[in-house]
Backbone bond lengths (Angstrom), bond angles and torsions (degrees), N, CA, C in turn:
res aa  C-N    CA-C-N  psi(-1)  N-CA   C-N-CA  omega(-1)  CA-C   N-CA-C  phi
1 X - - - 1.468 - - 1.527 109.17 -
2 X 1.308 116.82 116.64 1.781 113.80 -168.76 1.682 93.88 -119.69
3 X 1.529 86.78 123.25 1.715 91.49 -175.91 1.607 114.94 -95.54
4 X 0.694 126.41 139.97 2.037 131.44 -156.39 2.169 81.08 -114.36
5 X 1.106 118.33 112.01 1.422 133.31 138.46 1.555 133.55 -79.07
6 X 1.726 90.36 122.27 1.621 83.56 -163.82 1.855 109.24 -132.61
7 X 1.496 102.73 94.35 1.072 112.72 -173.88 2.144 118.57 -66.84
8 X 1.009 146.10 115.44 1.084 134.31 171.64 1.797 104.94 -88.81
9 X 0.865 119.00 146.97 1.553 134.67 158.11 1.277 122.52 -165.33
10 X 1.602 94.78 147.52 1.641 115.35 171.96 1.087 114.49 -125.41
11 X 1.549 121.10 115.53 1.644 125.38 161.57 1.714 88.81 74.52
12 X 1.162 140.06 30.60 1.838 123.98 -179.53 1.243 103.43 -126.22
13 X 1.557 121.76 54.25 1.078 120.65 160.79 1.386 135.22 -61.83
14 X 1.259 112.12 -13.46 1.418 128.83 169.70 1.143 122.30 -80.92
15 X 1.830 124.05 -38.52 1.030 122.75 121.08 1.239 147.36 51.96
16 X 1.993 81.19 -124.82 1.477 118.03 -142.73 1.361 106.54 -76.11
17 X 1.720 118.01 -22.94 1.059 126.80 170.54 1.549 117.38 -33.33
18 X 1.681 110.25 -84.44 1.462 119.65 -177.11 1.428 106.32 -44.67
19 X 1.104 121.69 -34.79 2.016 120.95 177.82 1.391 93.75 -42.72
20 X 1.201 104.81 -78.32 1.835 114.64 -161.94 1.639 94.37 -57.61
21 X 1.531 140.98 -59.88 1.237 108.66 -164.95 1.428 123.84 -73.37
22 X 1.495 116.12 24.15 1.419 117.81 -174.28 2.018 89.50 -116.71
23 X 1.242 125.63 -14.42 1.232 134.37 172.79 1.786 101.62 -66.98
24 X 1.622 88.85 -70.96 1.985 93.73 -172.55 1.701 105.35 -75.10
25 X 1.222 148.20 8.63 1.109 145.14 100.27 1.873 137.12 -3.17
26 X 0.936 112.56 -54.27 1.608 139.11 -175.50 1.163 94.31 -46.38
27 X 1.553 128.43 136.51 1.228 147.05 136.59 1.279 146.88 -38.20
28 X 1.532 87.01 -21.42 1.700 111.93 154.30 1.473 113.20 -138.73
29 X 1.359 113.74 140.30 1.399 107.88 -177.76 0.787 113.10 -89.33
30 X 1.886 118.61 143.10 1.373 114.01 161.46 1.888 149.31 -51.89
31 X 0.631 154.84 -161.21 1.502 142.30 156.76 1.297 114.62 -87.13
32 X 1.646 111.92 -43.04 1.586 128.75 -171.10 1.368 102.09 -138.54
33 X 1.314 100.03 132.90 2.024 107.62 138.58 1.321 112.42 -102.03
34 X 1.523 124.58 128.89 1.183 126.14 153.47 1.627 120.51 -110.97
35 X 0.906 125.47 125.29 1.659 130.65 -177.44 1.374 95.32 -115.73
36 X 1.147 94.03 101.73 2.468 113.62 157.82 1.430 109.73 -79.48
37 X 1.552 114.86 86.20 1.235 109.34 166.96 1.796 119.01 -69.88
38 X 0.946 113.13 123.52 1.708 117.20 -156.27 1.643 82.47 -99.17
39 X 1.348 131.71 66.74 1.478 126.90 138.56 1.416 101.56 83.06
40 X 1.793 125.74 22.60 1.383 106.98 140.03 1.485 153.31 -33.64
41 X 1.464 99.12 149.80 1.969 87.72 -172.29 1.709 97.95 -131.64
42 X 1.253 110.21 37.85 1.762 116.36 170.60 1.349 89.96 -129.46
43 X 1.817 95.54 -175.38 1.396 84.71 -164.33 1.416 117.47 -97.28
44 X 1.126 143.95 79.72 1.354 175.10 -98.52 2.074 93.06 -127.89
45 X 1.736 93.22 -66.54 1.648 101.63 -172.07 1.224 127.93 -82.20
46 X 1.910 88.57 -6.87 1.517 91.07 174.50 1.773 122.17 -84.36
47 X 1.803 109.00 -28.96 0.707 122.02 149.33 1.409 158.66 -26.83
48 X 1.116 103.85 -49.72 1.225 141.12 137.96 1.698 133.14 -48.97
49 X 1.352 102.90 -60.25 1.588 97.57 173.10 1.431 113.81 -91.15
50 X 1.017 123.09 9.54 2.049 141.68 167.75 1.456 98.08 -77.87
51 X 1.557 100.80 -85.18 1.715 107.04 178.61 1.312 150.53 -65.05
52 X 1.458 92.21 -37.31 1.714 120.97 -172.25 1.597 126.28 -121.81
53 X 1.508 94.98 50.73 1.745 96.79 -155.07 1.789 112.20 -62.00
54 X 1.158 98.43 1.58 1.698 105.03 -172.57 1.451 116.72 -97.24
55 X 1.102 107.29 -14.39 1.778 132.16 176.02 1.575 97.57 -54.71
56 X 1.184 119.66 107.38 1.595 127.36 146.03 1.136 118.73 -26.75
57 X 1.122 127.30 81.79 1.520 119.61 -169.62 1.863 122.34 -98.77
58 X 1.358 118.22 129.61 1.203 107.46 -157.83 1.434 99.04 -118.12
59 X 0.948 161.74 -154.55 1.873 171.17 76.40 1.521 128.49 -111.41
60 X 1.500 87.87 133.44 1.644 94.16 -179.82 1.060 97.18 -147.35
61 X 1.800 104.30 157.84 1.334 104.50 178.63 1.628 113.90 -76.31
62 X 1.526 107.96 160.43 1.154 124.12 -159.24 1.825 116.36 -59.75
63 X 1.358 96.54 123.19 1.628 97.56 -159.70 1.958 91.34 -138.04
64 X 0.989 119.01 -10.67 1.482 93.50 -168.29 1.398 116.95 130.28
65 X 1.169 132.06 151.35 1.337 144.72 -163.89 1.313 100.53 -94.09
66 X 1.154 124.58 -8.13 1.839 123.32 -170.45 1.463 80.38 -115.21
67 X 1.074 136.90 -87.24 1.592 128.04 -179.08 1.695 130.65 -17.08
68 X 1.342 99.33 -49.66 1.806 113.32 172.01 1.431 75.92 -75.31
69 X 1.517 162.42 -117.02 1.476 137.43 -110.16 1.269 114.70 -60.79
70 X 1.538 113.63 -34.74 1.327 129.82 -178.63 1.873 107.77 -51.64
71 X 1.351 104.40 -30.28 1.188 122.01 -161.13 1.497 101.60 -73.11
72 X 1.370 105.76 -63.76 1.557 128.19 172.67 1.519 105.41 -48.53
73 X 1.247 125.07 -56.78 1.646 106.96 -160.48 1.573 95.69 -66.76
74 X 1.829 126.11 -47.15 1.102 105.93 -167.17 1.884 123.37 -50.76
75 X 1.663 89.39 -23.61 1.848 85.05 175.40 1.217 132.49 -118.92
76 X 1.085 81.80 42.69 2.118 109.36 166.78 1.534 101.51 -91.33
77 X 1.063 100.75 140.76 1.696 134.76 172.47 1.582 112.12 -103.90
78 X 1.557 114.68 -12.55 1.895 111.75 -164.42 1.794 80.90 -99.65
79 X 1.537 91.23 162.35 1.742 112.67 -178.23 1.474 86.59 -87.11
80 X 1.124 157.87 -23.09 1.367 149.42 -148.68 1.691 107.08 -134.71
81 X 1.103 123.44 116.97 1.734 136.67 -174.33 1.484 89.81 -88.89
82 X 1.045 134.93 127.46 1.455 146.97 107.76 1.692 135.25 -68.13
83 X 1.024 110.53 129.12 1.574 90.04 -155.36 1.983 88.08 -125.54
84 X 0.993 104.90 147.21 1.522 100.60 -165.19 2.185 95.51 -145.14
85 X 1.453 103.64 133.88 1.869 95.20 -170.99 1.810 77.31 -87.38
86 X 1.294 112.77 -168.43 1.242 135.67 -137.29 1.951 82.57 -128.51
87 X 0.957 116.39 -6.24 1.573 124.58 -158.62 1.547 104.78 -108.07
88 X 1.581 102.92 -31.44 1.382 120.53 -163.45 1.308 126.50 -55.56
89 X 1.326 116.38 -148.38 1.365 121.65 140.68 2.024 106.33 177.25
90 X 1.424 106.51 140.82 1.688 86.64 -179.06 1.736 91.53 -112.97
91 X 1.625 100.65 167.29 0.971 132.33 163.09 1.316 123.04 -54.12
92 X 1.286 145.46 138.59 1.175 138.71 -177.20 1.586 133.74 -82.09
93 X 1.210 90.26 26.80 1.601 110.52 -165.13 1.449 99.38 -130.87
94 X 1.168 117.46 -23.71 1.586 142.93 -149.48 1.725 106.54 -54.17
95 X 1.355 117.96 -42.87 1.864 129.68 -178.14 1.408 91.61 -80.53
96 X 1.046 129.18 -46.83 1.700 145.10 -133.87 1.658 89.17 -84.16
97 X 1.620 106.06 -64.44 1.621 101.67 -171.35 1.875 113.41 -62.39
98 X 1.398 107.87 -29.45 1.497 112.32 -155.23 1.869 84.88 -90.79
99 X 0.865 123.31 -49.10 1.595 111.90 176.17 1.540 121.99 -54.40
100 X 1.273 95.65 -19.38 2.090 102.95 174.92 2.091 106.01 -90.67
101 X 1.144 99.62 -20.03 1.515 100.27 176.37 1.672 95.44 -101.63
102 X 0.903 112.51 -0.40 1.828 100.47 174.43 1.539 108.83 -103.76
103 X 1.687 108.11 -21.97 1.164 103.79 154.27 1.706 126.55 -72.55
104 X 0.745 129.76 -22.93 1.521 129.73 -144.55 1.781 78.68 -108.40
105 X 1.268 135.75 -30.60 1.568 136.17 159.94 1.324 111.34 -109.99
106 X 1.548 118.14 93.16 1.485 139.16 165.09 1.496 115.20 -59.99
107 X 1.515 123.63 -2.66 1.243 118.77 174.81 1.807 113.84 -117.38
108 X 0.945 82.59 -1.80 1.792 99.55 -179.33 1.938 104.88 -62.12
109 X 1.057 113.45 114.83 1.591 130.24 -178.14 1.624 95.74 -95.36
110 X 1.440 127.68 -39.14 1.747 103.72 -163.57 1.753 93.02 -143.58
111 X 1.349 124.47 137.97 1.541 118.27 178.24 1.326 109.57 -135.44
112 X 0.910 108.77 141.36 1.857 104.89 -179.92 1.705 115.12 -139.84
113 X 1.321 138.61 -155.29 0.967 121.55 -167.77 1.643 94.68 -168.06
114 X 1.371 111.99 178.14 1.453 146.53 -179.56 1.716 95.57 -57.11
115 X 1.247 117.83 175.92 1.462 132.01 162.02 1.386 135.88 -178.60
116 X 1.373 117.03 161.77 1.718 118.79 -165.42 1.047 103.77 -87.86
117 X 1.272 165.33 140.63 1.111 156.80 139.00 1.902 106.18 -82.67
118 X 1.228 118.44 125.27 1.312 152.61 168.19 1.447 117.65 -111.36
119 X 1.572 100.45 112.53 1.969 103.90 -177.80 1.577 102.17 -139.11
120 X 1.286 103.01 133.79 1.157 109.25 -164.96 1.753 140.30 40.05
121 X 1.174 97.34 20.74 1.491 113.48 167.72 1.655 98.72 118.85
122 X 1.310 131.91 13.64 1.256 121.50 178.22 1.342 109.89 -171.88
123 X 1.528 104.18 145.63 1.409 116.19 -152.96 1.771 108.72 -77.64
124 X 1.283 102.34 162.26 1.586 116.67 -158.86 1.359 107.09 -135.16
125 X 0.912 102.17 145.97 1.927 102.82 175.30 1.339 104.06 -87.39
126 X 1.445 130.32 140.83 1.423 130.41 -171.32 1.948 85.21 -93.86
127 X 1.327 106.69 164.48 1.866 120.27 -179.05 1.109 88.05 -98.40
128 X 1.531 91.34 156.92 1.635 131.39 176.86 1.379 106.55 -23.73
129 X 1.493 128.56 -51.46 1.562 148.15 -148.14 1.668 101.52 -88.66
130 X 1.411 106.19 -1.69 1.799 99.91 -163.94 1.197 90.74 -117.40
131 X 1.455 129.89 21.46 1.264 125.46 -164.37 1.368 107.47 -78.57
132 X 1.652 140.08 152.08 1.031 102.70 169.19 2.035 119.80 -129.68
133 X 1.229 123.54 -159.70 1.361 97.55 -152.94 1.561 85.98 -149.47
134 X 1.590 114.99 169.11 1.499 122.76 162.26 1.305 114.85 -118.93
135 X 1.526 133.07 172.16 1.330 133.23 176.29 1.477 116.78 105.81
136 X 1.413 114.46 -132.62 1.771 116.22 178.31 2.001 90.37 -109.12
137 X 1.606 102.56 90.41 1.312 107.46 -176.31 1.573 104.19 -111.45
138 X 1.586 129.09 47.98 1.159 147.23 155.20 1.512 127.59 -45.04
139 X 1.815 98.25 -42.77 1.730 101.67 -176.40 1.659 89.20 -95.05
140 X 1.183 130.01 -34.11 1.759 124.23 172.93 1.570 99.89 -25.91
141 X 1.549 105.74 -61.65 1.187 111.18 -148.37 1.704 117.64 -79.59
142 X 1.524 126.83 -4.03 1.013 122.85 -179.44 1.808 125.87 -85.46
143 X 0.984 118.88 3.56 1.622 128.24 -173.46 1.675 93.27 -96.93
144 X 1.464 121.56 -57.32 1.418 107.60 173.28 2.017 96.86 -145.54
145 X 1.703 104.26 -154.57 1.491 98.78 178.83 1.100 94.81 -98.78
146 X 2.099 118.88 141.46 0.905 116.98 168.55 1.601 97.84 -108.02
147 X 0.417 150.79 -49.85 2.165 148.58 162.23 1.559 103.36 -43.26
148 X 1.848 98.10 99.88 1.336 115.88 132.41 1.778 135.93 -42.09
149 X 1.737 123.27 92.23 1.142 107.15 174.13 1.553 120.57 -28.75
150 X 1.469 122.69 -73.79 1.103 128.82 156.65 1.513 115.32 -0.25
151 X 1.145 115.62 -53.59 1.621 110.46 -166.82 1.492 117.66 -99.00
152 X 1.694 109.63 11.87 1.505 131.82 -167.84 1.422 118.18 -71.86
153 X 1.521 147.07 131.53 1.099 114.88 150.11 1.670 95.90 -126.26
154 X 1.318 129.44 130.09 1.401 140.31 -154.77 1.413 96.72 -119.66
155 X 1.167 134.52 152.15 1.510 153.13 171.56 1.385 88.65 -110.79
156 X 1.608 110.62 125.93 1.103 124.35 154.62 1.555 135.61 -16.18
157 X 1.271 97.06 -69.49 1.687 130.21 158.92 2.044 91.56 8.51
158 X 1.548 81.68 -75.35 1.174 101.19 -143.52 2.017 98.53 -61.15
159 X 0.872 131.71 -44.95 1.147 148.14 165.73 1.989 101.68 -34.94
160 X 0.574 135.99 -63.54 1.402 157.98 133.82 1.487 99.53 -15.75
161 X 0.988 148.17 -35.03 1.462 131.09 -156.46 2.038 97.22 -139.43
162 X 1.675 111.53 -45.28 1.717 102.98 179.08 1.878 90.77 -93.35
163 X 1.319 121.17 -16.05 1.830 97.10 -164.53 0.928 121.65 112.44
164 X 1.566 132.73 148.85 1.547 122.08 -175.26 1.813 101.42 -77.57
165 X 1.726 111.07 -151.10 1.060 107.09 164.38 1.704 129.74 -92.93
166 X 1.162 100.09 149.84 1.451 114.78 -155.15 2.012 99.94 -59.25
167 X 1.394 113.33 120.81 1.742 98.65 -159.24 1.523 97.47 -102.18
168 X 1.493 124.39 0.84 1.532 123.89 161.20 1.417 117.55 -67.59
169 X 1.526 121.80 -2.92 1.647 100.63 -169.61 1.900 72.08 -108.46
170 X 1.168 94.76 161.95 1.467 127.34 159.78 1.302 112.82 -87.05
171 X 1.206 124.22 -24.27 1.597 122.94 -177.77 1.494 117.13 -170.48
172 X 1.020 127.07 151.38 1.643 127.94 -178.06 1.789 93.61 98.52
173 X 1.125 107.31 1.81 2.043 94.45 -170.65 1.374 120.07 -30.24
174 X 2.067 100.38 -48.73 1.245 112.52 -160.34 1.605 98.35 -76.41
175 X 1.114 126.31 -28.10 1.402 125.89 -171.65 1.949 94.10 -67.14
176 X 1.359 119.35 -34.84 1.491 91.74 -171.02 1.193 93.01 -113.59
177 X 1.089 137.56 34.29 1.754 130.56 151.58 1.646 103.44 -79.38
178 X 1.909 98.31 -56.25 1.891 99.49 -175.15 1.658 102.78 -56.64
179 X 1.414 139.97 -36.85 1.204 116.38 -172.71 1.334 106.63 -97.70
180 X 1.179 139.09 66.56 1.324 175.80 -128.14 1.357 119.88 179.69
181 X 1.264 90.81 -67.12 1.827 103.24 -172.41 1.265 100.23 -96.23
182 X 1.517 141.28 -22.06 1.296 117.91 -176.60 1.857 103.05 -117.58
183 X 0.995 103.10 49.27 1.485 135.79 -176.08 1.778 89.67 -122.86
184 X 0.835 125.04 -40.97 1.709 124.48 163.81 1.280 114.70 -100.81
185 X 1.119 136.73 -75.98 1.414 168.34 -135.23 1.805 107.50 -110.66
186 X 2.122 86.88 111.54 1.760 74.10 157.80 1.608 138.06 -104.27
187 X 0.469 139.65 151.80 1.830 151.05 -164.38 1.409 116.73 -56.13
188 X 1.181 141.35 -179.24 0.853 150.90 158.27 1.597 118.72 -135.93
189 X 1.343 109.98 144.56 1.677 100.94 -164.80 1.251 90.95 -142.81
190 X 1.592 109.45 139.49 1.432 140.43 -177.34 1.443 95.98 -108.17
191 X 1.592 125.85 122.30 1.144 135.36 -153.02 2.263 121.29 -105.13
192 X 1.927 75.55 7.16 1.100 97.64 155.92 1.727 156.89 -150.26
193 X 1.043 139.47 150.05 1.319 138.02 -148.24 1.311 100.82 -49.71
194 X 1.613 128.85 117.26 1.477 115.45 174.59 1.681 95.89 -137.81
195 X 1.195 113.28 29.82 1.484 111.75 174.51 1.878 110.56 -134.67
196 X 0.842 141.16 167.39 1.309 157.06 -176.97 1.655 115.20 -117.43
197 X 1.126 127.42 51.74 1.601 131.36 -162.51 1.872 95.53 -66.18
198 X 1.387 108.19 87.97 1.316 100.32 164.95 1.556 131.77 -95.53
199 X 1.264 134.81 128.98 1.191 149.24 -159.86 1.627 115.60 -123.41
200 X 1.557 94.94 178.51 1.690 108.83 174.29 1.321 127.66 83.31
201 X 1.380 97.89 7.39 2.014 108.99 -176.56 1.771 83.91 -100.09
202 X 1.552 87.65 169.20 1.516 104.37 -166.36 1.538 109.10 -82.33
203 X 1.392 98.83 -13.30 2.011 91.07 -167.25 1.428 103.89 -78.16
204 X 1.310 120.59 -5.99 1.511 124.06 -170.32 1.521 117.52 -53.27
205 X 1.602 133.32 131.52 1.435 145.86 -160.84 1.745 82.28 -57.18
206 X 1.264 129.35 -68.51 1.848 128.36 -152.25 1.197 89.44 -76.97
207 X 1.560 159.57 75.27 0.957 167.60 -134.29 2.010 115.30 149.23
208 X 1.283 96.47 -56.36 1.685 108.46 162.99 1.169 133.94 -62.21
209 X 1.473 110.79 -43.55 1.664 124.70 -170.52 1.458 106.21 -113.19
210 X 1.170 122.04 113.74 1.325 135.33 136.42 1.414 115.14 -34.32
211 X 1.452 113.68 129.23 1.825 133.77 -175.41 1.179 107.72 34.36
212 X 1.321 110.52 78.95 1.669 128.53 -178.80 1.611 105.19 -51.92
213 X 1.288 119.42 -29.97 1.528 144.39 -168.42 1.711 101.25 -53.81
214 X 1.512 92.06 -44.04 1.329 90.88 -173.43 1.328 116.01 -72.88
215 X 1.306 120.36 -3.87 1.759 115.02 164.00 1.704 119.31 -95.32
216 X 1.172 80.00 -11.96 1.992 93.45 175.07 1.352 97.51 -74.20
217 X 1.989 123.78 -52.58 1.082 77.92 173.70 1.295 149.15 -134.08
218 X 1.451 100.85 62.43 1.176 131.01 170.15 1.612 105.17 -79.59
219 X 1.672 119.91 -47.78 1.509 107.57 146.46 1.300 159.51 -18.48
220 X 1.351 85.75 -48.28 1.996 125.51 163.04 1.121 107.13 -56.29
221 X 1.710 119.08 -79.85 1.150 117.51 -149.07 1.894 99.14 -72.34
222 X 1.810 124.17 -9.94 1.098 93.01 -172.17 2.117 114.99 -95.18
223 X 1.583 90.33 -10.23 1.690 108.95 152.35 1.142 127.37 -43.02
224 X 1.502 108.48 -42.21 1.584 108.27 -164.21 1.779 102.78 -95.85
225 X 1.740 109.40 -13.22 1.810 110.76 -172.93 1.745 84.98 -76.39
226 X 1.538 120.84 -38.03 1.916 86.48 -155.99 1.281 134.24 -107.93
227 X 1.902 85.56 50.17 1.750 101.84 -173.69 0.932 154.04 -14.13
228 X 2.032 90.48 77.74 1.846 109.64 149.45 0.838 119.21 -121.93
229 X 1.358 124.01 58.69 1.755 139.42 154.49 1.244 85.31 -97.79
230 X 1.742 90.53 150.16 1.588 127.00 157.49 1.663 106.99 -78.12
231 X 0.786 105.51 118.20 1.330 110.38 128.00 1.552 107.62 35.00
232 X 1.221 107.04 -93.49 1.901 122.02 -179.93 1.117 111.49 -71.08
233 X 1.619 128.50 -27.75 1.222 133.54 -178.10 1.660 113.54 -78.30
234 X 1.280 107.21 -41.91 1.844 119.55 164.50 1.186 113.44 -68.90
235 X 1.640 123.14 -22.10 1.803 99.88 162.88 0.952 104.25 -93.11
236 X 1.280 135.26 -1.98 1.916 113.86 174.83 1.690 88.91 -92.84
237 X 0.671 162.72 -70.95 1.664 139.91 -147.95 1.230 88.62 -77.97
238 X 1.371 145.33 -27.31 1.743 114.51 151.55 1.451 137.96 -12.28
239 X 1.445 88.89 -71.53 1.305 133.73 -161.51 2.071 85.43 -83.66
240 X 1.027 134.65 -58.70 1.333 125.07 178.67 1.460 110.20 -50.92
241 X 1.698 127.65 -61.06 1.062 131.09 -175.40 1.875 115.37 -54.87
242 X 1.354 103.49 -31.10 1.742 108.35 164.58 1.583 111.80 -71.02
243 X 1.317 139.31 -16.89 1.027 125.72 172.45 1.302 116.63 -98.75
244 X 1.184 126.55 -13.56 1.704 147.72 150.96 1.578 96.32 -35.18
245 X 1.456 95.45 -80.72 1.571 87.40 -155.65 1.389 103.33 -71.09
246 X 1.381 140.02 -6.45 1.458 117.62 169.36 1.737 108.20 -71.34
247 X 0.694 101.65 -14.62 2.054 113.16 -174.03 1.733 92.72 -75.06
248 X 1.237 105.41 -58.19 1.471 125.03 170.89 1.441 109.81 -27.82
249 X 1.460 107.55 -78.96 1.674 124.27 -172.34 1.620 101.47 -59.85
250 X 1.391 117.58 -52.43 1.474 95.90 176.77 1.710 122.86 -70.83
251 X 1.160 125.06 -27.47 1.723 97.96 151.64 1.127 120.25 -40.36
252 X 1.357 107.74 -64.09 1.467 112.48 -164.33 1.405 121.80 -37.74
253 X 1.573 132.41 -45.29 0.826 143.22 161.92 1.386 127.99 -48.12
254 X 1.388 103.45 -57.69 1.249 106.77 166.31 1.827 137.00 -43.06
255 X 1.408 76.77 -33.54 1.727 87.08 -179.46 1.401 104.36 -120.65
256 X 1.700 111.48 60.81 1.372 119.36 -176.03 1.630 143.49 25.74
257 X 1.429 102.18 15.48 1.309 116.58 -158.56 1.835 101.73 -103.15
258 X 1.550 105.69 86.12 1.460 102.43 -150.44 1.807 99.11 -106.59
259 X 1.438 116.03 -7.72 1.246 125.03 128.89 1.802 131.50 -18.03
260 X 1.405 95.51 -69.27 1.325 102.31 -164.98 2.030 102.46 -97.52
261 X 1.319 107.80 23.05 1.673 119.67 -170.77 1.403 84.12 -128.90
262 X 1.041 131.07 -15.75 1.714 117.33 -174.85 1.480 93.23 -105.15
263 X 1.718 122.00 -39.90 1.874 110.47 166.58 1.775 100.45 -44.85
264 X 1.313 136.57 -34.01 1.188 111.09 -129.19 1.851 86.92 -108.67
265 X 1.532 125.61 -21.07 1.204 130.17 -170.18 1.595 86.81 -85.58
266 X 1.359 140.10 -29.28 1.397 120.81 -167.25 2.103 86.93 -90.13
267 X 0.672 128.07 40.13 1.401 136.24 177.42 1.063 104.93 -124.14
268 X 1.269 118.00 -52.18 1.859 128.26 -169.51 1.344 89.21 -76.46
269 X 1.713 144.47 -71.45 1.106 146.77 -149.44 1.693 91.60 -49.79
270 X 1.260 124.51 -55.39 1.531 131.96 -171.23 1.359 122.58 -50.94
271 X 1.426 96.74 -55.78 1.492 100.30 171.75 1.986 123.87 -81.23
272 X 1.464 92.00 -16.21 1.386 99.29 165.36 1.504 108.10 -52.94
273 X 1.615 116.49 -47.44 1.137 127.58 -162.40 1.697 110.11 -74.50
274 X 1.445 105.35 -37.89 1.760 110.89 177.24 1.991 104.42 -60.50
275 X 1.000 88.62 -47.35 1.829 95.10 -173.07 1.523 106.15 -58.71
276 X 1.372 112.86 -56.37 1.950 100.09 163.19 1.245 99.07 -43.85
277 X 1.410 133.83 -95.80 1.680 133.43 -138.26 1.828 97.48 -48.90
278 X 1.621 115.99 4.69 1.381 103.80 -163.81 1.648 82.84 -94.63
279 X 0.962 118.97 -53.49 1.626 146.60 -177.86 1.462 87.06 -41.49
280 X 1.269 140.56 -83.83 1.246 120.67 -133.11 1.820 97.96 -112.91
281 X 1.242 108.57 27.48 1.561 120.20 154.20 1.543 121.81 -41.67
């Protein structure tokens, strides 16, 4: 099993360091590092060819966090994606434990695990809602993302059959890649913390965009067009995508933008309307 690591970063040379020494760390080595520098202007390459001369090193100009991964899986050579942010950090057990539960489940396509959350230099308890789960965890996943890239290890396969990540959203990618794949596919969950989710710096994606919601549900509505939901699974992202856009309309209002609250009520009226014809099916 040859695992392909695929670091994306922009400008996190400060970073990107601890990423990689929590990579060459691991208890089992990977096959590949790849680092997608997405069009840094620090010294990112110098870094790299100083310390880490073995690092797959890629560059492009600056396109996006779904584009640099997009970038990486296409030039992986390992059957197994690990996908690691540039912010992160894994555990040193982290390949070692998830490759012994991927053995012991030979049909398992995507596995992920538990995690620390770290904000602003000290650790945090994640809420009730960030909890995360194994199996057919499809309706888990529609209120927000519960799968840490960071804590991912993906079989190709699957990439190949749902698609890389979607490179039109600016943010939420990972939220509509997982309801993608677990829209088919159930998960596998490692029941303990083997990632370092560090947060609270300013470059962070939920930090940039105002009503992140609104790319979730643009997620939604493209889940629910390419019917393979059940049944139960298409009225809960119904029923999710209707509470979106009320979240939606009240920004909107709030920040006088009654334009983009009247796009979002002729959204609700619509899907109000799909969820009856679902009802009286």
């Amino acid at each position: 099993m040859k695992i392909s690591v695929i670091i994306p970063s922009w400008n996190r040379a400060d970073r990107l360091a601890a990423a990689l020494d929590s990579v060459y760390a691991q208890s089992v080595a990977p096959h590949e590092i790849i680092v997608v520098d997405d069009g840094s202007t620090d010294d990112t390459r110098e870094l790299l060819g100083r310390h880490y001369p073995d690092v797959h090193y890629i560059f492009q100009q600056n396109k996006g966090v779904s584009q640099a991964r997009n970038t990486g899986i296409r030039a992986a050579s390992g059957d197994w994606i690990a996908l690691l942010d540039s912010d992160d950090r894994w555990k040193p057990c982290k390949l070692e434990l998830q490759l012994a539960a991927i053995r012991a489940n030979p049909d398992c396509k995507l596995c992920h695990s538990d995690e620390i959350w770290i904000r602003n230099g000290k650790r945090v308890n994640p809420m009730k809602k960030h909890a995360k789960h194994g199996g057919r965890i499809f309706r888990y996943c529609l209120p927000l993302c519960v799968i840490s890239p960071s804590a991912v290890m993906i079989h190709r396969d699957i990439f190949r059959e749902i698609g890389l990540f979607d490179e039109t959203l600016p943010a939420c990618e990972d939220y509509d890649l997982w309801l993608r794949i677990c829209a088919v596919y159930p998960v596998l969950y490692v029941d303990q913390p083997l990632i370092e989710k560090v947060g609270g710096h300013a470059d962070q994606l939920s930090r940039s965009h105002w009503g992140m919601d609104r790319f979730r549900i643009q997620a939604l509505e493209n889940i629910l067009a390419t019917g393979v939901l059940g049944e139960q699974d298409y009225r809960a992202a119904l029923e999710t995508l209707l509470k979106k856009t009320a979240i939606m309309i009240q920004g909107a209002v709030k920040r006088d933008n009654h334009t983009l609250a009247d796009s979002y009520r002729d959204k609700q009226q619509k899907y109000s309307r799909t969820l009856t014809l679902a009802d009286t099916a």
